[in-house]
C-alpha positions in Angstrom: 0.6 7.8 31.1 3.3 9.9 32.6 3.2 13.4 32.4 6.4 13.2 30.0 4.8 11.0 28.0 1.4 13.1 27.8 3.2 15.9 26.5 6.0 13.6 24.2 2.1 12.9 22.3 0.3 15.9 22.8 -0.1 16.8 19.6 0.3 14.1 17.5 -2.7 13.5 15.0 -3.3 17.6 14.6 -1.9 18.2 11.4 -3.8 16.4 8.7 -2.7 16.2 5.3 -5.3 14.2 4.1 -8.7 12.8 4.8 -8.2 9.2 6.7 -10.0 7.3 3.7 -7.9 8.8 1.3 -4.6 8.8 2.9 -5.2 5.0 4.1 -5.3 4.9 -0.2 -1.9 6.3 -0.9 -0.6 4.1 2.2 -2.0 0.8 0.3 -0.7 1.8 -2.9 2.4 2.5 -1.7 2.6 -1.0 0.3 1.6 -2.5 -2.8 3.9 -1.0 -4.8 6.8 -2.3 -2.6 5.2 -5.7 -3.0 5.4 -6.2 -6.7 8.7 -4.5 -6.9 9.8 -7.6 -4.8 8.0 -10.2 -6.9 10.3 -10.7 -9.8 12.7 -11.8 -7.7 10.8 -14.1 -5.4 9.7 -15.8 -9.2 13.4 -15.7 -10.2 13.9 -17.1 -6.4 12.0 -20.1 -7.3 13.9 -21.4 -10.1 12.8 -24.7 -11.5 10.2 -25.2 -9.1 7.4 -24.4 -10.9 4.5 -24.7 -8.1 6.4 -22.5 -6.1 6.9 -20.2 -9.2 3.6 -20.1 -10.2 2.4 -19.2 -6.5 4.6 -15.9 -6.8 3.5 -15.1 -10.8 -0.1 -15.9 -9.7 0.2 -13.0 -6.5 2.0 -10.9 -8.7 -1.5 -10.7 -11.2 -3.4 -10.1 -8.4 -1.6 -7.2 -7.0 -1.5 -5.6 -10.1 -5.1 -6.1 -9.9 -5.1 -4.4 -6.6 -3.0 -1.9 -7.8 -5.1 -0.8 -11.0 -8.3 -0.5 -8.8 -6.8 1.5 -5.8 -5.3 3.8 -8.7 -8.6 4.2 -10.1 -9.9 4.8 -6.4 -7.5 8.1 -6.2 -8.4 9.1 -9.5 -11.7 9.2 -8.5 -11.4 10.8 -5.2 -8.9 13.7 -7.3 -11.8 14.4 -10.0 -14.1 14.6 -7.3 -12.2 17.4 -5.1 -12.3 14.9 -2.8 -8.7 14.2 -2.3 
């Protein structure tokens, strides 16, 4: 790496707002978030095709699934002075 590029990076990673495990947490739930946001209209996208339809409803359950169990996860992780 070039010295330039040594110091552009030198101190990235130093401030730390939360432990890894937790923030990689709030990271999923956020990405999941943005996911089932989207699936309405991929199921509204599908029209009559029900296959295709029922693919998107059917991931849609599941990442609320997801969803409820990572949010339980933080909760945890809060009560616990963990987070």
């Amino acid at each position: 790496m070039s010295s330039a590029t040594e110091s552009e990076y030198a101190h990235v990673g130093e401030s730390c707002g939360l432990a890894d495990h937790d923030h990689d947490l709030v990271h999923e739930l956020g990405r999941r978030l943005d996911a089932l946001w989207r699936y309405d209209q991929y199921i509204a996208n599908a029209g009559w095709r029900e296959e295709i339809r029922q693919f998107w409803q059917d991931a849609k359950s599941q990442e609320k699934q997801a969803i409820q169990r990572l949010r339980e996860l933080i909760a945890h992780e809060v009560r616990h002075g963990c987070f």
